[in-house]
N, C-alpha and C positions, 0 to 999 in steps of 0.2 A: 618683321618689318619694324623700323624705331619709331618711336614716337613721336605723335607731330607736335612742336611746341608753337604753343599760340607766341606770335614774334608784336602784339598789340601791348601797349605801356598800360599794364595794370597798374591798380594803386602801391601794389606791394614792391613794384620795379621803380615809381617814380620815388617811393619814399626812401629804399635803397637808395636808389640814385643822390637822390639830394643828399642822404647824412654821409655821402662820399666825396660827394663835391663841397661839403662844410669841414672837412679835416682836411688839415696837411699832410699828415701822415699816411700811410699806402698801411690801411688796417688788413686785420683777419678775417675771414667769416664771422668767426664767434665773437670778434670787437662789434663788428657790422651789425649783427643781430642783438648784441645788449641795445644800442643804441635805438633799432629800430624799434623794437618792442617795447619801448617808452612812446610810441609814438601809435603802434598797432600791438595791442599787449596778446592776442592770440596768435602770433603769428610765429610760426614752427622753426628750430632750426632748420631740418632741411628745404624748407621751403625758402629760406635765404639763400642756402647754399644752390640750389637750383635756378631762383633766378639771378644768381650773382653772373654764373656759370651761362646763363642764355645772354644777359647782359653782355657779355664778353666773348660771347659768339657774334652777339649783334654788331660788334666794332662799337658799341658804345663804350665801355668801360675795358682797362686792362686787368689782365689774370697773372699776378707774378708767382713765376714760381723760380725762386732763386736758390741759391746758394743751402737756403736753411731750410727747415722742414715743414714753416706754415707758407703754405699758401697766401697769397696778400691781393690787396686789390686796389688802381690804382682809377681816378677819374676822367683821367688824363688819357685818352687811347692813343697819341701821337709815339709815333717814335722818340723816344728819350731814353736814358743809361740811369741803373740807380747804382747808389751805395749801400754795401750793407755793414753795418757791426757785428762784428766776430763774438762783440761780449753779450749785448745786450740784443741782438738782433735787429733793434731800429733798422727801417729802411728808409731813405733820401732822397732824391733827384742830384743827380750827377750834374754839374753847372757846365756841359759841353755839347756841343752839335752833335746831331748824329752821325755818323761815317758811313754816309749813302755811297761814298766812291767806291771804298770796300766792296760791297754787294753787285757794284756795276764789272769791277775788276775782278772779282770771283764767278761771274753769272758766266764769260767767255771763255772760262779756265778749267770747269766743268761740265762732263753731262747733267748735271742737278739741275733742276729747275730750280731756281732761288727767290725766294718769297719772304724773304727776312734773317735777320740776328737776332741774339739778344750779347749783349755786353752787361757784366755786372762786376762792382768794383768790392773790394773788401778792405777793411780796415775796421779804426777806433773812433766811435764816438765820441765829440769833445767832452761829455757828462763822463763816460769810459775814461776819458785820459785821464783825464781828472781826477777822479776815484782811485785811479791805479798810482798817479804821481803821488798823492797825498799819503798812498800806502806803506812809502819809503823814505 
């Protein structure tokens, strides 16, 4: 039988939550957790990672998992498209609506019950261009 997870905003879920909603950036776990542990200095990696992980079950927070191999985590639960760097891995918010019709136009076209997408974009970070023009 799984485990029941208490779904109640502990101190440890609102303090995540906030140093998530105070960056721009779509961090890691392990960004997530330097930060917090300035804040709650016993507090475990995996007990970040777990309530990052319930957090994003709750539709509070998003769980990216893109292109590259960390994990990241976003404040933002709405439907939106990121960008990621090929060099550097930075990840962004994509400056475009999201393509609800797609989902509407695919949902009649298949047996699948359709419950979402994910779209993610790839390229060069302007810091990356940069770096790389200069190198020529």
């Amino acid at each position: 039988m799984p485990e029941k997870i208490s779904r109640r905003m502990t101190l440890q879920r609102k303090t995540i939550l906030n140093i998530l909603r105070q960056t721009n950036s779509h961090p890691s776990a392990d960004e997530i957790y330097e930060s917090v542990r300035k804040q709650l200095p016993r507090i475990s990696l995996g007990t970040v990672y777990r309530n990052l992980e319930v957090l994003a079950n709750m539709g509070i927070i998003q769980k990216l998992e893109l292109g590259g191999t960390i994990k990241r985590f976003d404040w933002n639960p709405n439907k939106h498209y990121h960008i990621r760097c090929l060099c550097c891995g930075k990840v962004d918010n994509a400056p475009i609506a999201p393509l609800n019709k797609l989902e509407d136009e695919l949902y009649g076209a298949t047996v699948f019950s359709i419950i979402g997408h994910r779209l993610e974009f790839e390229g060069f970070c302007p810091d990356c261009t940069k770096r790389e023009a200069q190198k020529t």
